[in-house]
C-alpha positions as MATLAB code, in Angstrom:
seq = 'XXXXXXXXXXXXXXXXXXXXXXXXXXXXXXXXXXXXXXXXXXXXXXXXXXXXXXXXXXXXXXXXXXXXXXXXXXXXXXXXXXXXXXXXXXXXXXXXXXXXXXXXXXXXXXXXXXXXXXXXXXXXXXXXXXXXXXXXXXXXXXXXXXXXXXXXXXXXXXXXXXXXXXXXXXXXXXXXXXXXXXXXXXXXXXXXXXXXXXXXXXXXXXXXXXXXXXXXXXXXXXXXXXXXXXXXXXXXXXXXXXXXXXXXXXXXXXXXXXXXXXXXXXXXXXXXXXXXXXXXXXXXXXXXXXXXXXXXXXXXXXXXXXXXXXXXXX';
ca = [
       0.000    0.000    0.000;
       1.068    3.511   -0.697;
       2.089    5.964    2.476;
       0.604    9.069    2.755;
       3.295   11.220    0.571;
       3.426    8.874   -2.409;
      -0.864    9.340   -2.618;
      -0.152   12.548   -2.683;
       2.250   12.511   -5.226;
       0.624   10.168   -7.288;
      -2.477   12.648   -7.388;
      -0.535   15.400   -8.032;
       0.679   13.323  -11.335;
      -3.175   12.842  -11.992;
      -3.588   16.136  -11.842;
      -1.116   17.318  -14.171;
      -2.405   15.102  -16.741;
      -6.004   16.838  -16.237;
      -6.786   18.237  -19.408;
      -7.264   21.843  -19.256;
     -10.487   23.614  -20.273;
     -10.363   26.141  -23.230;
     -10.478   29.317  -23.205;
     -13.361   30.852  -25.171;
     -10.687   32.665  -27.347;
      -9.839   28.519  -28.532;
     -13.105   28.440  -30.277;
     -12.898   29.561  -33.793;
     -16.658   30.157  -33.785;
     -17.920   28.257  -36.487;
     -20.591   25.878  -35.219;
     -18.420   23.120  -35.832;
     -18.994   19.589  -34.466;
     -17.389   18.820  -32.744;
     -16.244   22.087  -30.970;
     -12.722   22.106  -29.320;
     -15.221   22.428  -25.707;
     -16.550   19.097  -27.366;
     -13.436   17.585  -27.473;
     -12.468   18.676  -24.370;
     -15.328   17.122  -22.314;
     -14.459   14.153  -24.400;
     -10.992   14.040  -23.000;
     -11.968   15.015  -19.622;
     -14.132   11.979  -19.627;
     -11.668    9.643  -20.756;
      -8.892   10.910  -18.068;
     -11.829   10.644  -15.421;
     -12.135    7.259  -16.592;
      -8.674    6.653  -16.586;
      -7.862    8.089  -12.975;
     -10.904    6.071  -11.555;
      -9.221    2.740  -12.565;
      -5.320    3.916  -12.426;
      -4.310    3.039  -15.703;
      -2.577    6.142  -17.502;
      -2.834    4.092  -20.925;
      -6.704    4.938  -21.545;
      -4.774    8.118  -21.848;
      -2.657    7.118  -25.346;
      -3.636    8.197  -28.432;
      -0.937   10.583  -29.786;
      -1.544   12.981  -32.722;
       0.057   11.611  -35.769;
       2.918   13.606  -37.399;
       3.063   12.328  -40.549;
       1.161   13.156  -43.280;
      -2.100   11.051  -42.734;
      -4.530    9.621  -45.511;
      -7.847   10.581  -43.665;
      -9.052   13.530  -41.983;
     -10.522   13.543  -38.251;
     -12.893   15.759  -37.114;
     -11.853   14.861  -33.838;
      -8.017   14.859  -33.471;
      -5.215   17.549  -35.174;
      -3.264   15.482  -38.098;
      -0.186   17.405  -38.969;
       0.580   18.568  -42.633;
       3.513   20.064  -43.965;
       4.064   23.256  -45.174;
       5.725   22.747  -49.530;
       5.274   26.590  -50.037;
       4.051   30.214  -49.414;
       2.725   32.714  -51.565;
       1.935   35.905  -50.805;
      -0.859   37.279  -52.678;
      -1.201   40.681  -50.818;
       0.265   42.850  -48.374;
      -1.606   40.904  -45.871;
      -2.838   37.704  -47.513;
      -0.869   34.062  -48.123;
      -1.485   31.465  -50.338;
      -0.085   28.333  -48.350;
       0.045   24.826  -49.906;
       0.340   21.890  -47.763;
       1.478   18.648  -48.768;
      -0.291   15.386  -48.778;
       1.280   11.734  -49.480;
       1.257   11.328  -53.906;
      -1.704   11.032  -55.390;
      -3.907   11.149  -52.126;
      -6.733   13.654  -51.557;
      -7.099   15.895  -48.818;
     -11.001   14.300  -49.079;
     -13.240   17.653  -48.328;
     -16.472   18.386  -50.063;
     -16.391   21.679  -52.251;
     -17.091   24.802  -49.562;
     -16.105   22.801  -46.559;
     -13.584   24.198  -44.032;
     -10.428   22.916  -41.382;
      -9.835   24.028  -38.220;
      -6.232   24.812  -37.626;
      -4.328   24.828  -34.664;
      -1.828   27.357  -33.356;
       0.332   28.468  -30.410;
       1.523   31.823  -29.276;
       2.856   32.804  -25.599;
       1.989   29.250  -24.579;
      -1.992   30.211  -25.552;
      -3.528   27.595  -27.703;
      -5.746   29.484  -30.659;
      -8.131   27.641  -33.358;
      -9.453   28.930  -36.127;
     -11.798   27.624  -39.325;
     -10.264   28.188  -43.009;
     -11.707   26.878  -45.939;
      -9.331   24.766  -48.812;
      -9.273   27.015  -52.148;
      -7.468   23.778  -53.920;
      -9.731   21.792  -56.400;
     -11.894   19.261  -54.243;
      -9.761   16.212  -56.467;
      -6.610   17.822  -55.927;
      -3.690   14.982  -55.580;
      -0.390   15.369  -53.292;
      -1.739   18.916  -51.809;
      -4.376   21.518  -50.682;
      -4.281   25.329  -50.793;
      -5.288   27.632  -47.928;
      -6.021   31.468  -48.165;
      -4.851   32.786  -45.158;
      -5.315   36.774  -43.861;
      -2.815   38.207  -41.135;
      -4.277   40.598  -38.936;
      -2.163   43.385  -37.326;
      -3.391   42.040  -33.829;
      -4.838   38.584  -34.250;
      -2.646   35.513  -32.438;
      -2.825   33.365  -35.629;
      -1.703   35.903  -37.938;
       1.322   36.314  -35.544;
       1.363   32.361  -35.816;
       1.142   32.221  -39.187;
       3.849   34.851  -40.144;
       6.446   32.503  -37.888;
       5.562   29.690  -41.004;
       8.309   29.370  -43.305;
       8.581   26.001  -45.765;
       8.856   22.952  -44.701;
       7.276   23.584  -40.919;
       4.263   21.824  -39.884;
       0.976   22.795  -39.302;
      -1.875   21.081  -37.376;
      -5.614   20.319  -38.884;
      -8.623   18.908  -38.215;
     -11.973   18.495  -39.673;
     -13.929   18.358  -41.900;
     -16.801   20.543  -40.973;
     -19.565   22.356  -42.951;
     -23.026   21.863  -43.810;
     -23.145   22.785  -47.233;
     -22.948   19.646  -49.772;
     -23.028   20.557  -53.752;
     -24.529   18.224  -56.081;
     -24.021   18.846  -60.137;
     -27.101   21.052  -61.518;
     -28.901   20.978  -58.312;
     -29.437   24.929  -58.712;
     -30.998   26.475  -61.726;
     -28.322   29.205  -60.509;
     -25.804   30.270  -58.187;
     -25.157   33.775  -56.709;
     -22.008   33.986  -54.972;
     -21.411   36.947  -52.505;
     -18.060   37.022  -51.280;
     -16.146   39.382  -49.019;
     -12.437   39.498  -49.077;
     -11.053   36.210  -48.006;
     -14.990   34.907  -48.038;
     -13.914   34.228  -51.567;
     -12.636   30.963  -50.339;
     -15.366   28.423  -50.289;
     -16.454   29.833  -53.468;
     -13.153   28.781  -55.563;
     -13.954   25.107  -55.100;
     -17.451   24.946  -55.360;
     -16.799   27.487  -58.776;
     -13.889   24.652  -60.332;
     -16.079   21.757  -59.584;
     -18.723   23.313  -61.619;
     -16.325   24.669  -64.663;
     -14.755   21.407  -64.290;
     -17.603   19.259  -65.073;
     -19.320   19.258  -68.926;
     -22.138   17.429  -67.535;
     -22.828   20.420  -65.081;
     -24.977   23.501  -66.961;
     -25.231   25.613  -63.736;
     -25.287   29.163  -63.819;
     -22.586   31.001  -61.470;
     -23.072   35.093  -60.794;
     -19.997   35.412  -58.384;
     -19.487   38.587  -56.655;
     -16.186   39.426  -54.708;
     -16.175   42.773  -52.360;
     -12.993   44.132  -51.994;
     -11.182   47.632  -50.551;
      -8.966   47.904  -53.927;
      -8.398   46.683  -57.334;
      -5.068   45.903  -56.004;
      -6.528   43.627  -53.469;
      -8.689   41.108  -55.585;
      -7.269   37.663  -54.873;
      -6.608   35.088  -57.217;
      -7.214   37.287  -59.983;
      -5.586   35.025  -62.869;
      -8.263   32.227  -61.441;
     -11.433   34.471  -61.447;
     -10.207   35.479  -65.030;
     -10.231   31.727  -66.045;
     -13.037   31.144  -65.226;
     -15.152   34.311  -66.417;
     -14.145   33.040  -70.260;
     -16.774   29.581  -69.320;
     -20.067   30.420  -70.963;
     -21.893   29.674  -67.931;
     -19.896   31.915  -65.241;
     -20.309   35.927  -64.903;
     -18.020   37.736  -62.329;
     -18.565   40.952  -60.714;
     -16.334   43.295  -58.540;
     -17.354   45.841  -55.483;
     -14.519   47.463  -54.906;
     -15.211   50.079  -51.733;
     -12.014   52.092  -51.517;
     -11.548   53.062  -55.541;
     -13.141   55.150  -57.333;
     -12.007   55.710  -60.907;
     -12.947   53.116  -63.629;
     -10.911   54.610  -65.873;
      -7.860   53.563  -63.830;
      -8.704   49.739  -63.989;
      -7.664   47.432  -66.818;
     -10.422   47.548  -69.242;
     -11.702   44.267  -68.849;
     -12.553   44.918  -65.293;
     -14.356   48.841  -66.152;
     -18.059   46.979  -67.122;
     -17.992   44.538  -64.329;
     -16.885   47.070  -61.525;
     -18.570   48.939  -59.094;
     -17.602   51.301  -56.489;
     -18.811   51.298  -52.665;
     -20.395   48.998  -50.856;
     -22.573   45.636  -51.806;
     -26.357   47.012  -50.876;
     -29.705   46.508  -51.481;
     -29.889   48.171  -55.197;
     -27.546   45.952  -56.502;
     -28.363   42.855  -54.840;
     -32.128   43.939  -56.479;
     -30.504   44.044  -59.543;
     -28.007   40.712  -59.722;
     -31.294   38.628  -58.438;
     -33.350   40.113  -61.529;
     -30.082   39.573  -64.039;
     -29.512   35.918  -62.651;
     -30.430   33.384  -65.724;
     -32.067   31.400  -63.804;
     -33.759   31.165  -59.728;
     -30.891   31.577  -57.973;
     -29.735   30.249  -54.805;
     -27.542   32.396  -53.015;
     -23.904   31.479  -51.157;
     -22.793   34.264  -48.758;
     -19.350   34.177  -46.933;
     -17.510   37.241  -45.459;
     -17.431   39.247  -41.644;
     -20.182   38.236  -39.502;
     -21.678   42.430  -40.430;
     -21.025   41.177  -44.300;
     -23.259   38.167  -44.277;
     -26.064   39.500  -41.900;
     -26.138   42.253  -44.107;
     -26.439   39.974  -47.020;
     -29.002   38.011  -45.699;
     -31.022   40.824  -44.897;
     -30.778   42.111  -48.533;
     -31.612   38.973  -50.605;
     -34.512   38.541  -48.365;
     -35.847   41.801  -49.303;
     -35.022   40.776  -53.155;
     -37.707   37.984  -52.708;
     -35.779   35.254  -51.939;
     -36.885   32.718  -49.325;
     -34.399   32.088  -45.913;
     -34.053   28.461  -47.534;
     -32.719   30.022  -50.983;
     -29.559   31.007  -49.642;
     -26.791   29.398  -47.588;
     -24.754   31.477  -45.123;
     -20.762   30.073  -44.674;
];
C-alpha cells in the first residue's frame, strides 16, 4: 500500500495530466462539431475514466505527425508546409502537402480548423481549402494576417517545410451537379474561399450547366485575390463575375476588362435587387464574409424575394 506522501504525489501526477479547459478565445466560432469544448469534455471523460481505474494508458492516443490519408474531425493530423505565396500585403497562399496522389477528401465549400500556439496560448481557427476538391499530393489555404490577431502572428512565424496542425472536416453545405438552376455567390475578401472550389467543380464538369453570378467585395483593385483564377473562369459560358470594390473610385484607372464589371462602394440593397433580376435562372444564393457582411447579405436577398431556404450562409 502507498504511504501518505506517495498518494499525494501520485495525485498530483493525476492532476497534471487533467486536461485543461479552453479558453473561449480557442473556439474559432464556427458551429463546428465537434467544438474544441466538445473535445475537451471528451478528454476530460476519458482521463476521469482513466484516474478512476489507475491506468494512464486509456490516456494514449498521440496525434500523428506524418502526413495522414484521412481527416478527423476529432483529433489535429499534422501537414507540412511545400510553399508560401503571398498574394497581398496581408494575404498568403499556403500549400500543404499530402502523401502522392492522395486527396485531402473535403467536399467543395467545406472548411479545417487549424491549430496554433503563441505565448503558450492555444488558438483555433476555421479556413476553408481554395485547392480543387480532387486535388492529388496537396491543398491550398487562403490565409489573412491581422495586425493584432494571435494566428496571424502564428502564421507569419511559417516558413517552408514547418508543420501545421488540422482537423476536420466541418460544414453543412454539400453541392450536387445542376442541383441549382443558378448560383449567386457573394463574397467578401477572403470569403472568396469556399467559393473557388465549389466554382472549379462546376467549370470542371461538362455534364454540369449551372449558372454562377460570383461577386467578390474588396477595398482595392489591387486587393482582388486570385485574380488570374477568377479570369479563367469568367471566359466559361456559364460563369459571370462581378467586382465591389469600396475604396476606388475611378474606372478609368482599372484594366479595361474589369471597367463593365466594376462597381464602387459597398454591396447594398440596389444591386443585390438588380443581380437577383439579371440571374439566368432562380438563384440560390452562397454568402461568406465578416459576420456584419453576411447579416447584411441576408437581410438584402430577403428583401429581393428570396426565401431564408434560398440562400446558404458560410
Amino acid at each position: 500500500m502507498m504511504d501518505e506522501r506517495e498518494e499525494d504525489a501520485d495525485e498530483e501526477a493525476w492532476l497534471q495530466l487533467r486536461p485543461v479547459e479552453p479558453l473561449p478565445s480557442q473556439c474559432c466560432g464556427s458551429g463546428c462539431s465537434p467544438c474544441v469544448f466538445d473535445l475537451y469534455h471528451q478528454e476530460l471523460a476519458k482521463w476521469e475514466a482513466a484516474r478512476a481505474s489507475k491506468d494512464r494508458s486509456l490516456l494514449s492516443g498521440e496525434e500523428s505527425q506524418s502526413c495522414p490519408s484521412k481527416l478527423s474531425p476529432e483529433t489535429f493530423l499534422a501537414f507540412r508546409i511545400s510553399a508560401m505565396d503571398r498574394l497581398t500585403e496581408d494575404t498568403y497562399c499556403v500549400r500543404f502537402a499530402l502523401p502522392r496522389n492522395c486527396q485531402l477528401g473535403l467536399r467543395p465549400g467545406q472548411h479545417l480548423i487549424l491549430r496554433g500556439k503563441v505565448d503558450g496560448l492555444e488558438i483555433q481557427r476555421a479556413y476553408t481549402p481554395i485547392s480543387p476538391a480532387n486535388a492529388e499530393g496537396y491543398f491550398e489555404v487562403l490565409i489573412k494576417c491581422y495586425p493584432t490577431g494571435l494566428m496571424s502572428q502564428y502564421v507569419r512565424s511559417w516558413s517552408t517545410g514547418d508543420t501545421a496542425f488540422w482537423r476536420g472536416p466541418f460544414g453543412d453545405f454539400f453541392y450536387k451537379a445542376n442541383q441549382y438552376g443558378e448560383l449567386l455567390m457573394l463574397a467578401s475578401g477572403t470569403g472568396l474561399a469556399p467559393m473557388v472550389p465549389v466554382l472549379q467543380t462546376i467549370t470542371d464538369n461538362a455534364e454540369d450547366e449551372t449558372f454562377v453570378t460570383l461577386v467578390g467585395c474588396f477595398k482595392t483593385f489591387e486587393g482582388i485575390y486570385l485574380k488570374t483564377f477568377l479570369q479563367e473562369q469568367a471566359r466559361f459560358w456559364n460563369v459571370r463575375t462581378f467586382f465591389v470594390l469600396s475604396q476606388e473610385n475611378s474606372l478609368e484607372k482599372l484594366p479595361q476588362s474589369y471597367q463593365e464589371k466594376t462597381h464602387f462602394g459597398r454591396l447594398a440593397q440596389g444591386l443585390i435587387e438588380e443581380l437577383v433580376g439579371s440571374c439566368r435562372r432562380k438563384p440560390f444564393a452562397l454568402v461568406c464574409g465578416s459576420a456584419e457582411f453576411t447579416k447584411d447579405m441576408a437581410k438584402c436577398l430577403l428583401c429581393a424575394g428570396l426565401a431564408e431556404d434560398s440562400y446558404f450562409l458560410f
